[in-house]
mmCIF file of the N, C-alpha and C atoms, coordinates in Angstrom:
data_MODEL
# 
_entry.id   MODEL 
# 
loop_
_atom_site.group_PDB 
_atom_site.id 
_atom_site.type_symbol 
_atom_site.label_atom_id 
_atom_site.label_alt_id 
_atom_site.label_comp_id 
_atom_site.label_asym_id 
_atom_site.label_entity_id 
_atom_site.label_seq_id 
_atom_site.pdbx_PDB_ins_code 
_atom_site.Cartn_x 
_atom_site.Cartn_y 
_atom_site.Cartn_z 
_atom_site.occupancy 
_atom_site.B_iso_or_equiv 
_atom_site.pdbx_formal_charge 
_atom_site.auth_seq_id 
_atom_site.auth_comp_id 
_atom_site.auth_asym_id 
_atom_site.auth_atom_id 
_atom_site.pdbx_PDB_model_num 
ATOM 1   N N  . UNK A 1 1  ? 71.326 65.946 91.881  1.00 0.00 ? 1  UNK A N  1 
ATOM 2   C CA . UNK A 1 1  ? 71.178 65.265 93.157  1.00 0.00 ? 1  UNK A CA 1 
ATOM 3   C C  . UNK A 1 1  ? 72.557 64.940 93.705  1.00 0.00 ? 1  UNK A C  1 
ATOM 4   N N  . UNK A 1 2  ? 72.509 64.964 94.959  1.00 0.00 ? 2  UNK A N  1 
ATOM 5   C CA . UNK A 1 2  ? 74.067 64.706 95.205  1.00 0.00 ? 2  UNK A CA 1 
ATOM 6   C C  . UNK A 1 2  ? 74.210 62.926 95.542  1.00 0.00 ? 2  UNK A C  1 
ATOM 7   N N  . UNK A 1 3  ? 75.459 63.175 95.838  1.00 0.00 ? 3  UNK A N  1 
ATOM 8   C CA . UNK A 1 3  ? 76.184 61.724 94.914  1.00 0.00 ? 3  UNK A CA 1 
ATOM 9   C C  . UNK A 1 3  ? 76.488 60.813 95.892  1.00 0.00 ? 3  UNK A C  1 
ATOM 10  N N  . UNK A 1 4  ? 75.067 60.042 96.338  1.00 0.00 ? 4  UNK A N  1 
ATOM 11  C CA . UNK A 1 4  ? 75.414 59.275 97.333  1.00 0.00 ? 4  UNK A CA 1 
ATOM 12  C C  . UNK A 1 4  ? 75.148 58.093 96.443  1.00 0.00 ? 4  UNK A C  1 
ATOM 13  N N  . UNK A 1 5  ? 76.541 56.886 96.810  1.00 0.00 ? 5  UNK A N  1 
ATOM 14  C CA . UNK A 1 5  ? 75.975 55.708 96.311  1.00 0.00 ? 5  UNK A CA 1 
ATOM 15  C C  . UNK A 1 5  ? 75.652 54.588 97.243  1.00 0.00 ? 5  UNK A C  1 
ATOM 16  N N  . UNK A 1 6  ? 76.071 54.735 98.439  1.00 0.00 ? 6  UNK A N  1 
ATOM 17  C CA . UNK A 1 6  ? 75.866 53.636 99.206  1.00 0.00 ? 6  UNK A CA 1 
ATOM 18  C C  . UNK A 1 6  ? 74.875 53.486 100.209 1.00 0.00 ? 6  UNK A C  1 
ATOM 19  N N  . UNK A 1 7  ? 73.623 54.056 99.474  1.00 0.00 ? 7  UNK A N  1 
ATOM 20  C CA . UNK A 1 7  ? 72.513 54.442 100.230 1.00 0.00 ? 7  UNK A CA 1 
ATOM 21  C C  . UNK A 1 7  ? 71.502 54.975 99.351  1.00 0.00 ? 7  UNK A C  1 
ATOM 22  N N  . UNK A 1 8  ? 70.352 54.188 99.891  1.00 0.00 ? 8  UNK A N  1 
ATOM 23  C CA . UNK A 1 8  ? 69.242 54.496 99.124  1.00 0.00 ? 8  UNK A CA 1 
ATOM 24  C C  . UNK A 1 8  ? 68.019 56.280 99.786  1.00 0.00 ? 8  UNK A C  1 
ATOM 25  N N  . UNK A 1 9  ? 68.666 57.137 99.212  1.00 0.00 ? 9  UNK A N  1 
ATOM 26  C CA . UNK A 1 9  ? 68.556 58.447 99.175  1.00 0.00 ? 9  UNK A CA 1 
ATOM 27  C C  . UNK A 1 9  ? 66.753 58.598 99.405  1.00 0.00 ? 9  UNK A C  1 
ATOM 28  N N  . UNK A 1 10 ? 66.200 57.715 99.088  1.00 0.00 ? 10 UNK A N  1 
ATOM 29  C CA . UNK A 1 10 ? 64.688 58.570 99.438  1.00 0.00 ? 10 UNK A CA 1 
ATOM 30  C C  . UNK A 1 10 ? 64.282 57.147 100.618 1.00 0.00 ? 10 UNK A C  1 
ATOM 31  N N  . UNK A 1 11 ? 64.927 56.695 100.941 1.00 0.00 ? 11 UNK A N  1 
ATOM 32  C CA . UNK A 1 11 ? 64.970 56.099 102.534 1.00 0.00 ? 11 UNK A CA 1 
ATOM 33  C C  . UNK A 1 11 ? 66.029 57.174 103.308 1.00 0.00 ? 11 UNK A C  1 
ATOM 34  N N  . UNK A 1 12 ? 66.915 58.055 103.091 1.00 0.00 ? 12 UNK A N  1 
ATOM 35  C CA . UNK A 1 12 ? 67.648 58.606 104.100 1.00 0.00 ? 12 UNK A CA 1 
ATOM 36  C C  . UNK A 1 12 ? 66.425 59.217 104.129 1.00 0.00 ? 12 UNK A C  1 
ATOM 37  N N  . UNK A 1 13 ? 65.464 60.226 103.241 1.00 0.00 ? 13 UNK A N  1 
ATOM 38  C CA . UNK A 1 13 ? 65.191 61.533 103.592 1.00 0.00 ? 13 UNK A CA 1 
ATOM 39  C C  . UNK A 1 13 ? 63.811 61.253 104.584 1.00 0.00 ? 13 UNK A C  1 
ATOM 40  N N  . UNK A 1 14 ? 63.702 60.210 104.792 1.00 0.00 ? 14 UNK A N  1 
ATOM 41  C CA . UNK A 1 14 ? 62.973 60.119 106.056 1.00 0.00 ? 14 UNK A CA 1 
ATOM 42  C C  . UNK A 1 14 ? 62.594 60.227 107.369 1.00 0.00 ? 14 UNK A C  1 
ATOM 43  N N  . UNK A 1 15 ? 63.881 59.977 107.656 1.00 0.00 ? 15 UNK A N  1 
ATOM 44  C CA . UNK A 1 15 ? 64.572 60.402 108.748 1.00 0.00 ? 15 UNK A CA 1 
ATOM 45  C C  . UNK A 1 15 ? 65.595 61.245 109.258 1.00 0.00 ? 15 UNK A C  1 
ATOM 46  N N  . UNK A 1 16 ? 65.606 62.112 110.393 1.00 0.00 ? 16 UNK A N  1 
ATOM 47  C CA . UNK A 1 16 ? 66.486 63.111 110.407 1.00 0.00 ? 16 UNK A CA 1 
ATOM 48  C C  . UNK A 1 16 ? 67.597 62.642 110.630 1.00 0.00 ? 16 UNK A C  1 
ATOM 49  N N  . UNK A 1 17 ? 68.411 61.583 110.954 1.00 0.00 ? 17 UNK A N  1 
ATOM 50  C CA . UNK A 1 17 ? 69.309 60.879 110.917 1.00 0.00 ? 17 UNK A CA 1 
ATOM 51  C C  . UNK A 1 17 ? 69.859 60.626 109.259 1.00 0.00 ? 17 UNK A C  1 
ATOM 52  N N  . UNK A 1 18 ? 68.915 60.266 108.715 1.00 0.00 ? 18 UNK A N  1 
ATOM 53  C CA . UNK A 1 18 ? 69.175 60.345 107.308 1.00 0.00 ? 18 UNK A CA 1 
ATOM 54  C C  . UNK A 1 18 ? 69.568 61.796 106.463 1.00 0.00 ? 18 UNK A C  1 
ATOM 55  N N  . UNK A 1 19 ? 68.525 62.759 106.711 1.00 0.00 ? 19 UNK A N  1 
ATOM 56  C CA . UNK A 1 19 ? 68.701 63.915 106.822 1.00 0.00 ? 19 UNK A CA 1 
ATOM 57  C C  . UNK A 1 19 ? 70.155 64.301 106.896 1.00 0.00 ? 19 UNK A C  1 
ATOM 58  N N  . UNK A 1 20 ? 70.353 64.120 108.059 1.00 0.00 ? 20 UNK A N  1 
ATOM 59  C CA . UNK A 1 20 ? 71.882 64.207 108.338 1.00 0.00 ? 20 UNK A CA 1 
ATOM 60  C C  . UNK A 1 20 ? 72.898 63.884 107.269 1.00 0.00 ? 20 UNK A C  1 
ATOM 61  N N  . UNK A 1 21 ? 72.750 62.810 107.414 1.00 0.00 ? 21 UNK A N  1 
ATOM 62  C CA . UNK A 1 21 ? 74.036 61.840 106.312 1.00 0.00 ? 21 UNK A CA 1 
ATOM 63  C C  . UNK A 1 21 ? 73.903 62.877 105.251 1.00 0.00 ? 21 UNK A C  1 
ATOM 64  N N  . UNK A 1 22 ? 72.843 63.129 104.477 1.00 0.00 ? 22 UNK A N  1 
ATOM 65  C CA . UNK A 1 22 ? 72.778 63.719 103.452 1.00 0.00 ? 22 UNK A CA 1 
ATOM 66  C C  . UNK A 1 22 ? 73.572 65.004 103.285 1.00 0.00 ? 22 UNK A C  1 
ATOM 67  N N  . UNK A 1 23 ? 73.243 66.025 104.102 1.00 0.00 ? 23 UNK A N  1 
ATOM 68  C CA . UNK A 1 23 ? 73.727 66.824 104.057 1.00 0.00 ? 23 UNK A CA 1 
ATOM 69  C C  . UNK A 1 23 ? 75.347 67.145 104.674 1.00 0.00 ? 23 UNK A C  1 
ATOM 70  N N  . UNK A 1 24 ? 75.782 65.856 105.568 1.00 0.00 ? 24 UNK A N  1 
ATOM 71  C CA . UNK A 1 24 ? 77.297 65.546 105.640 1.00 0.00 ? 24 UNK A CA 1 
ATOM 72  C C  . UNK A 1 24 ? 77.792 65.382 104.676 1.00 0.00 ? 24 UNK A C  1 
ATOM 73  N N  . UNK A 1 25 ? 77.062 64.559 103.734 1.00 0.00 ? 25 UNK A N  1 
ATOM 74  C CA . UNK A 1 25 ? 77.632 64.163 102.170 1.00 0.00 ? 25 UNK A CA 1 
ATOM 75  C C  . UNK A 1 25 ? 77.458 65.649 101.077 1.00 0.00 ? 25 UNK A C  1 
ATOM 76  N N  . UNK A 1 26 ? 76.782 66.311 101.142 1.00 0.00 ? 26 UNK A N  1 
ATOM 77  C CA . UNK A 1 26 ? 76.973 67.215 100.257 1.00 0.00 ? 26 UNK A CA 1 
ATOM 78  C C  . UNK A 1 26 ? 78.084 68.353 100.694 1.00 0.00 ? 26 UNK A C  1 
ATOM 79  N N  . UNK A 1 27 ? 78.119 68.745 102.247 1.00 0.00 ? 27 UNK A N  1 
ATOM 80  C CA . UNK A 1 27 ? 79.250 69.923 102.521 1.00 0.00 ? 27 UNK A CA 1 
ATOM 81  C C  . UNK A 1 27 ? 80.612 68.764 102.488 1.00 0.00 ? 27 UNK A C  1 
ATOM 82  N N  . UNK A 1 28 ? 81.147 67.736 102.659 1.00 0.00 ? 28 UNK A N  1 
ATOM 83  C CA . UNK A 1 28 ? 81.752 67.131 102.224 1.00 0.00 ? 28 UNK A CA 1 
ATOM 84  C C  . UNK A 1 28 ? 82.482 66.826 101.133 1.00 0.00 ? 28 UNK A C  1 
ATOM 85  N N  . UNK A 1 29 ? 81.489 66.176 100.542 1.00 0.00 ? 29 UNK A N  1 
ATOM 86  C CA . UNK A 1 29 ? 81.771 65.536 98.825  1.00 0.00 ? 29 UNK A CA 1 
ATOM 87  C C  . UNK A 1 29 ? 81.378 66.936 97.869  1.00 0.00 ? 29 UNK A C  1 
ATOM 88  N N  . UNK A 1 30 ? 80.478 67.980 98.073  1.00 0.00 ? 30 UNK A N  1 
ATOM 89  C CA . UNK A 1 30 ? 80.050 68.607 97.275  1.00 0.00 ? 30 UNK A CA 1 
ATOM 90  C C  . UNK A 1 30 ? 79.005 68.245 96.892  1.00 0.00 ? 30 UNK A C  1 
ATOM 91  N N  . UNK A 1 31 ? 77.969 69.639 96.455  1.00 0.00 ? 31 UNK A N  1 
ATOM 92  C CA . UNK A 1 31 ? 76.569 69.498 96.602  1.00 0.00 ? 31 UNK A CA 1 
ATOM 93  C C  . UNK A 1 31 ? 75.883 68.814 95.170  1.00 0.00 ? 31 UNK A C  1 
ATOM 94  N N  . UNK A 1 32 ? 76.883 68.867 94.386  1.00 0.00 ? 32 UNK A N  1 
ATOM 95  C CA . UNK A 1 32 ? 76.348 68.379 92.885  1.00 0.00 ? 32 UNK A CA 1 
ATOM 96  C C  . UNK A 1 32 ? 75.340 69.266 92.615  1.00 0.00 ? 32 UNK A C  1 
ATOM 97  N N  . UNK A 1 33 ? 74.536 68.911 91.927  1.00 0.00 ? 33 UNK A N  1 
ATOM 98  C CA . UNK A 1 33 ? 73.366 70.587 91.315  1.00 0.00 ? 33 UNK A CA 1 
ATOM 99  C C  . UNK A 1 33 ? 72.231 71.177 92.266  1.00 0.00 ? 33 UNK A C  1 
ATOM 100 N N  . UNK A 1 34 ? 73.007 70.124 93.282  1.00 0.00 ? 34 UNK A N  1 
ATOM 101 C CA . UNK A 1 34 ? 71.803 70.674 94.682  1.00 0.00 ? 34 UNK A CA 1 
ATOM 102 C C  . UNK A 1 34 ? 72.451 72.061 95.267  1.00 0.00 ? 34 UNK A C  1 
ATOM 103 N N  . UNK A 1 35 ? 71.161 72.421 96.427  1.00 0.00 ? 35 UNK A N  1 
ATOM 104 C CA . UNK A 1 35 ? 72.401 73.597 96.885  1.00 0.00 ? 35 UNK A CA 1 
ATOM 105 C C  . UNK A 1 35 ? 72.432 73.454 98.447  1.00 0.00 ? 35 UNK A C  1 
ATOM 106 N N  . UNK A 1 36 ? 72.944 73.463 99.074  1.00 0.00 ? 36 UNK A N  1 
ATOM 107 C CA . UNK A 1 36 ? 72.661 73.471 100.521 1.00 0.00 ? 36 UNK A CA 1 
ATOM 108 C C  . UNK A 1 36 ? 72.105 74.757 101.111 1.00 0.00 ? 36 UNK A C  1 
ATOM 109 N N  . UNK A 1 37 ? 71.619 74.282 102.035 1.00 0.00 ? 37 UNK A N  1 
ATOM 110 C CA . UNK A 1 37 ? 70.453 75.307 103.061 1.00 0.00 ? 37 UNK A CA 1 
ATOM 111 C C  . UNK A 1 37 ? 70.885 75.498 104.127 1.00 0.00 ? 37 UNK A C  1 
ATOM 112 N N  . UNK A 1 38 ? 71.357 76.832 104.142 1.00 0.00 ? 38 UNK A N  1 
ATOM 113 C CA . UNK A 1 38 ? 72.005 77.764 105.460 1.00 0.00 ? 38 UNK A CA 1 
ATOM 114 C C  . UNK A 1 38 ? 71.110 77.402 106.680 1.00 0.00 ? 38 UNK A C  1 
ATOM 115 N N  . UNK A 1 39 ? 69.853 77.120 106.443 1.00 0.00 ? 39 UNK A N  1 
ATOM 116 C CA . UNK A 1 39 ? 68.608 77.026 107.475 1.00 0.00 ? 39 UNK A CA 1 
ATOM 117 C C  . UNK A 1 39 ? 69.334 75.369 108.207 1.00 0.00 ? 39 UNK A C  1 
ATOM 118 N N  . UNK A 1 40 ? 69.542 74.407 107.683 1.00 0.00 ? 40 UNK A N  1 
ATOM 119 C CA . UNK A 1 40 ? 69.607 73.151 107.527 1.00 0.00 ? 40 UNK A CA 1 
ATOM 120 C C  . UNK A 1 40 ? 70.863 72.570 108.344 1.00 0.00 ? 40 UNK A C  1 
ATOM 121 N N  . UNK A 1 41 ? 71.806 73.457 107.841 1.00 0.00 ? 41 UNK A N  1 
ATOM 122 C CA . UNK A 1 41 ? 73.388 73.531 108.329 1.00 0.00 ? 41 UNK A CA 1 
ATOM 123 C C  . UNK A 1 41 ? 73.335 74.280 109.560 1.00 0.00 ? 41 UNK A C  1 
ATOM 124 N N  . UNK A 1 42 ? 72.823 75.120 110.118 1.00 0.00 ? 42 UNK A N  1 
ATOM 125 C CA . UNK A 1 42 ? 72.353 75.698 111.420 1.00 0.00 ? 42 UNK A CA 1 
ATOM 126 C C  . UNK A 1 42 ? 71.979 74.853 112.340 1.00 0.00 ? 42 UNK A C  1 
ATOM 127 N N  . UNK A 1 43 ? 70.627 74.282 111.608 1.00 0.00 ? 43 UNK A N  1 
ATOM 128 C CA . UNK A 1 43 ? 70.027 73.840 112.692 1.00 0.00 ? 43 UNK A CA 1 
ATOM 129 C C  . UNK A 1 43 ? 71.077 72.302 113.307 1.00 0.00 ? 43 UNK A C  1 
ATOM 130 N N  . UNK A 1 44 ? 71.583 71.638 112.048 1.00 0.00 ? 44 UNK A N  1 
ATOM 131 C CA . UNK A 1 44 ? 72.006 70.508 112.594 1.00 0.00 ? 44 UNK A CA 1 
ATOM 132 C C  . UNK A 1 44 ? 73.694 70.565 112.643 1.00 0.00 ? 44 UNK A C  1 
ATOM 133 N N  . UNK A 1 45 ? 74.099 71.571 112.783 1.00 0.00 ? 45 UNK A N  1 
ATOM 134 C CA . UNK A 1 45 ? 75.502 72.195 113.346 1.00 0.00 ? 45 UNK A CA 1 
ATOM 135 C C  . UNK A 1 45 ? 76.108 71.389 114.060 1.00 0.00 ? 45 UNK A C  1 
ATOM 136 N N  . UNK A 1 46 ? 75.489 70.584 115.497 1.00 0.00 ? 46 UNK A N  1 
ATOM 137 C CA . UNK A 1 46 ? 76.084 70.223 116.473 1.00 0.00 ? 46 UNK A CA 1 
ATOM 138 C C  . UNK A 1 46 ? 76.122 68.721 115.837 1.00 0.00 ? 46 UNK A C  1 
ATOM 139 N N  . UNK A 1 47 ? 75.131 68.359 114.928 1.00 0.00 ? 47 UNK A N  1 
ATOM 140 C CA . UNK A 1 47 ? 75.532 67.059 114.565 1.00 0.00 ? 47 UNK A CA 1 
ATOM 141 C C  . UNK A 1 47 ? 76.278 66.670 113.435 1.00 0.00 ? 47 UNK A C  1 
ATOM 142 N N  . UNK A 1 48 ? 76.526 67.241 112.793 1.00 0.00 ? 48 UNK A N  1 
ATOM 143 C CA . UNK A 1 48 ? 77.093 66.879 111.619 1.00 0.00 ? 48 UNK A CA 1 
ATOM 144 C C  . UNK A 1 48 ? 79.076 66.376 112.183 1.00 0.00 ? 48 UNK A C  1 
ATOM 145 N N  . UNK A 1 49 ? 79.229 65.545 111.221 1.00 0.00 ? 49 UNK A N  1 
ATOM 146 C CA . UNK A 1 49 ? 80.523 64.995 111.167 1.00 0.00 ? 49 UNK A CA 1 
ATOM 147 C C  . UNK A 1 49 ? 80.923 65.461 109.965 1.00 0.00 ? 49 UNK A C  1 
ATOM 148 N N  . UNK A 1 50 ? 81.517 66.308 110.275 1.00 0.00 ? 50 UNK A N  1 
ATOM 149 C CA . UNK A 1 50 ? 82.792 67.102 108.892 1.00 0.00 ? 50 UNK A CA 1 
ATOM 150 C C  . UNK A 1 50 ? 84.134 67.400 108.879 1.00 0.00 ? 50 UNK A C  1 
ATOM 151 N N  . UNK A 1 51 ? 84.515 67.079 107.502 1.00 0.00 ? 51 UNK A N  1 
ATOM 152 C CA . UNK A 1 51 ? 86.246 66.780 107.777 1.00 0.00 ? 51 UNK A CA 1 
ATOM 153 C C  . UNK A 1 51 ? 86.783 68.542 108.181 1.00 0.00 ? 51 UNK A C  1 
ATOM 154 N N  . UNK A 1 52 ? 87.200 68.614 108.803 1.00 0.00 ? 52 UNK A N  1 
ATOM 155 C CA . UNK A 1 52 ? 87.827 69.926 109.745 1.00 0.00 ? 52 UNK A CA 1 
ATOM 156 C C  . UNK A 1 52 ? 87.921 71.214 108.783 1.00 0.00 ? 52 UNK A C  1 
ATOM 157 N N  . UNK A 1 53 ? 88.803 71.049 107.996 1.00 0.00 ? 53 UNK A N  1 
ATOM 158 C CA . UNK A 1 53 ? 88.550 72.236 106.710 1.00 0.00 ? 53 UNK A CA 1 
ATOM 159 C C  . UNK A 1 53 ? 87.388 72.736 106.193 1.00 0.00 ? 53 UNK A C  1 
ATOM 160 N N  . UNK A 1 54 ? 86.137 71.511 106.009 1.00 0.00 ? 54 UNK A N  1 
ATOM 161 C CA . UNK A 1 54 ? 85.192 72.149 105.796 1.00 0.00 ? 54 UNK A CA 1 
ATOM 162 C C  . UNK A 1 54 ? 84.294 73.375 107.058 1.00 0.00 ? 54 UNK A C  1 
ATOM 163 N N  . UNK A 1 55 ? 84.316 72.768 108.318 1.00 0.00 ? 55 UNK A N  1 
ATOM 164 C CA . UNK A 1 55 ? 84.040 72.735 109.198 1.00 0.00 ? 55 UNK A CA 1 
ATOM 165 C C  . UNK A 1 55 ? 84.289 73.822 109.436 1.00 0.00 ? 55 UNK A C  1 
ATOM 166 N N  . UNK A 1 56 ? 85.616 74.324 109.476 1.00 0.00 ? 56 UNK A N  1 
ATOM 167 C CA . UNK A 1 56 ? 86.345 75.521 109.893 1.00 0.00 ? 56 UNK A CA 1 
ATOM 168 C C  . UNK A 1 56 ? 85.838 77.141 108.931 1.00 0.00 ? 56 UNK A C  1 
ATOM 169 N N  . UNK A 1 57 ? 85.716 76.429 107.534 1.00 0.00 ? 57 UNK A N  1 
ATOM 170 C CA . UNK A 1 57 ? 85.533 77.698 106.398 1.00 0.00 ? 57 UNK A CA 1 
ATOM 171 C C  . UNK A 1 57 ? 84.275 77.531 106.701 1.00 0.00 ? 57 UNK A C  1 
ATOM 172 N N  . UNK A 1 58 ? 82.959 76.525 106.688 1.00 0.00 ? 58 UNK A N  1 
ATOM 173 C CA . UNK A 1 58 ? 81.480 77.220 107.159 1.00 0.00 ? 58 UNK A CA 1 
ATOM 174 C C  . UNK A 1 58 ? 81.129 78.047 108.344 1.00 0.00 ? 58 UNK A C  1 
ATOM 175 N N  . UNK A 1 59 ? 82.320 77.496 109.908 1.00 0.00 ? 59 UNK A N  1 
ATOM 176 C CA . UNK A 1 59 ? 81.850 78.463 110.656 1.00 0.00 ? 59 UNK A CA 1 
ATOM 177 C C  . UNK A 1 59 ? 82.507 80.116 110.451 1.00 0.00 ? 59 UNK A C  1 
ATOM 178 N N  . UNK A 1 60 ? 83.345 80.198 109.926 1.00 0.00 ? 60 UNK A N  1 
ATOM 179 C CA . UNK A 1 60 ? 83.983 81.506 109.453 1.00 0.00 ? 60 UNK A CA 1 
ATOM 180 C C  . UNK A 1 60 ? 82.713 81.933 108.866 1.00 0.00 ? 60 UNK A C  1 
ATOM 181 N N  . UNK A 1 61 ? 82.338 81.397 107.227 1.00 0.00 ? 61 UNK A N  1 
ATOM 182 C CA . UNK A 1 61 ? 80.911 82.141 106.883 1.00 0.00 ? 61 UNK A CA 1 
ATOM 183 C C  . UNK A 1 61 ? 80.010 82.336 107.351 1.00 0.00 ? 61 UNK A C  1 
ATOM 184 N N  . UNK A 1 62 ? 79.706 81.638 108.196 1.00 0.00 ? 62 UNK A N  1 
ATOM 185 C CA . UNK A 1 62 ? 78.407 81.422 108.750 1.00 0.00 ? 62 UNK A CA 1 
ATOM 186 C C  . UNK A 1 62 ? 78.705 82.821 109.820 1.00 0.00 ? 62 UNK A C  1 
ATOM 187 N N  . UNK A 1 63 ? 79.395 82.054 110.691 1.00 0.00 ? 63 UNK A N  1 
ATOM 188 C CA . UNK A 1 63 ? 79.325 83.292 112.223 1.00 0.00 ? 63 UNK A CA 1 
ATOM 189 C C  . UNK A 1 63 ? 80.550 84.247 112.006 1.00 0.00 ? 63 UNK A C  1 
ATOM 190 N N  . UNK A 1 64 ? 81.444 84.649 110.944 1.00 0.00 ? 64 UNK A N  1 
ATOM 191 C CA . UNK A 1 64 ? 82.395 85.278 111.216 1.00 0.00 ? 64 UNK A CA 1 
ATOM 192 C C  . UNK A 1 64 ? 83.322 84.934 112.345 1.00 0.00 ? 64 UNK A C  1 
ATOM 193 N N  . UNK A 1 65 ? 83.499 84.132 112.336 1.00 0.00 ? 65 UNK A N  1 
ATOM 194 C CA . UNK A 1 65 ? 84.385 83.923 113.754 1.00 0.00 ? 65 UNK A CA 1 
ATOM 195 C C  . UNK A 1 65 ? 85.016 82.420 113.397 1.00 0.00 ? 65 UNK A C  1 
ATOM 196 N N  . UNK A 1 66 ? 86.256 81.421 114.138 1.00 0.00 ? 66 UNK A N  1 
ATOM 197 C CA . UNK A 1 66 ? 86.210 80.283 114.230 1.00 0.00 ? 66 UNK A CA 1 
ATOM 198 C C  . UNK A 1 66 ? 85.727 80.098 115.602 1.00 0.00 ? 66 UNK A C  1 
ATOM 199 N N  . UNK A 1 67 ? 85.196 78.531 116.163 1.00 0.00 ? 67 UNK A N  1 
ATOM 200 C CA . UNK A 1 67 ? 85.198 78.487 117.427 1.00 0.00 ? 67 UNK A CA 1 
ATOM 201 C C  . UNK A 1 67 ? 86.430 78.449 117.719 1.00 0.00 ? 67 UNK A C  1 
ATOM 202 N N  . UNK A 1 68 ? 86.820 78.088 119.344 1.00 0.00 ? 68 UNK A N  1 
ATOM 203 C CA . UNK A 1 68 ? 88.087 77.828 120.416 1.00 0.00 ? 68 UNK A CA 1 
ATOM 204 C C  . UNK A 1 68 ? 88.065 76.083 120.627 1.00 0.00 ? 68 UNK A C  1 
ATOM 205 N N  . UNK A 1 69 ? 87.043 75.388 120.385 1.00 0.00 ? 69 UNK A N  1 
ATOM 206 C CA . UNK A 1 69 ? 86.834 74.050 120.382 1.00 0.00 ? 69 UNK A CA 1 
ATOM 207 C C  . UNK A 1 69 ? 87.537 73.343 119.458 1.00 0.00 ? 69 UNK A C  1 
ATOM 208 N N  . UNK A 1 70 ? 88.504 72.309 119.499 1.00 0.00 ? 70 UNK A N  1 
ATOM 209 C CA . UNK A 1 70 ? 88.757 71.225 118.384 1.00 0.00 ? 70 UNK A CA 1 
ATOM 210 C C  . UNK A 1 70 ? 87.241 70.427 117.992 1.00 0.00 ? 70 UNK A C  1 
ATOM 211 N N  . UNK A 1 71 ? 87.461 70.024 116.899 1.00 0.00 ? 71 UNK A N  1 
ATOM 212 C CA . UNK A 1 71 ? 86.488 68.811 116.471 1.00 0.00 ? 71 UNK A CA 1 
ATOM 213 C C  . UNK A 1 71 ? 86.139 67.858 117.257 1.00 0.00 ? 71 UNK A C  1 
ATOM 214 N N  . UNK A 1 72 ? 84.718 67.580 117.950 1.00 0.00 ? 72 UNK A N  1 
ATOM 215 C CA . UNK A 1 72 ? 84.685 66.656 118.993 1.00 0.00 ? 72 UNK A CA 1 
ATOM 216 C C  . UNK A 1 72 ? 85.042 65.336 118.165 1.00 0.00 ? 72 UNK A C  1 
ATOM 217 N N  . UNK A 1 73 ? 84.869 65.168 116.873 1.00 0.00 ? 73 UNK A N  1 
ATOM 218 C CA . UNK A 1 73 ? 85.616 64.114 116.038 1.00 0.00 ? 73 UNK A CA 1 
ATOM 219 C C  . UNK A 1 73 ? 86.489 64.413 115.150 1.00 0.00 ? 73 UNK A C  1 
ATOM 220 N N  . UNK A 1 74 ? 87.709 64.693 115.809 1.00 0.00 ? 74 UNK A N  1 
ATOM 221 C CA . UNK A 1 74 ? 88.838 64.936 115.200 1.00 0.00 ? 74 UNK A CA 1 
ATOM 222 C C  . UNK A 1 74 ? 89.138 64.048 114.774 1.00 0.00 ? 74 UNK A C  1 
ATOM 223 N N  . UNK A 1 75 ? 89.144 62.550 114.947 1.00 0.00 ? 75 UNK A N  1 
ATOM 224 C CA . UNK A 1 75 ? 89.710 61.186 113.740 1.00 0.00 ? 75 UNK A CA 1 
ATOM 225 C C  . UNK A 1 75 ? 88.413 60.845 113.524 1.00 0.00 ? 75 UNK A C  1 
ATOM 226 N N  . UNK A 1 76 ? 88.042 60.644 112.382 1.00 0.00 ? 76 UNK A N  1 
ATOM 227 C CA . UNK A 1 76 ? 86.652 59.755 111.656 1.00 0.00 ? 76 UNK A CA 1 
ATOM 228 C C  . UNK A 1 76 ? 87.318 59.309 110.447 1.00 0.00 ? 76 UNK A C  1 
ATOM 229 N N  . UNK A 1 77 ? 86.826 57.931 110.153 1.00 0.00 ? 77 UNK A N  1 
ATOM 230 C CA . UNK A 1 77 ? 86.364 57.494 108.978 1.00 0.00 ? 77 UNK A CA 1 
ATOM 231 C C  . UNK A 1 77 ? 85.393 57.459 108.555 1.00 0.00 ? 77 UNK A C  1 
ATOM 232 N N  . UNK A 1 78 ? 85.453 58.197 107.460 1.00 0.00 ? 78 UNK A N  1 
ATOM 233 C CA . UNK A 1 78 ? 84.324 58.288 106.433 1.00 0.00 ? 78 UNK A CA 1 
ATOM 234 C C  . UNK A 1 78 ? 83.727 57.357 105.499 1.00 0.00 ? 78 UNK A C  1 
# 
């Protein structure tokens, strides 16, 4: 399971907001023995908050390409 501690994980997965977090936290932190879902990372593309490196090497895999866009959140704390 991946390695969230500051959050109670079967209250995120309730919500797609939660949803979210989750899967920010695994392309992030790393998926731990989970695996992430190409389907998942697609669909919520436009929402996710990811530190730029990651960001940059999924859209390379994903679409072959980088975008021309900076990070609409180029400073975040995590």
């Amino acid at each position: 399971m991946v390695n969230i501690w500051d959050y109670d994980i079967e209250e995120l997965k309730k919500t797609e907001a939660g949803r979210i977090k989750i899967l920010e936290r695994m392309i992030n932190y790393g998926p731990g023995k989970d695996k992430i879902k190409l389907s998942d990372v697609k669909k919520y593309w436009d929402k996710l908050d990811l530190y730029e490196p990651q960001r940059r090497l999924l859209e390379y895999m994903i679409w072959g390409k980088y975008s021309s866009r900076k990070n609409k959140n180029s400073f975040s704390i995590k």
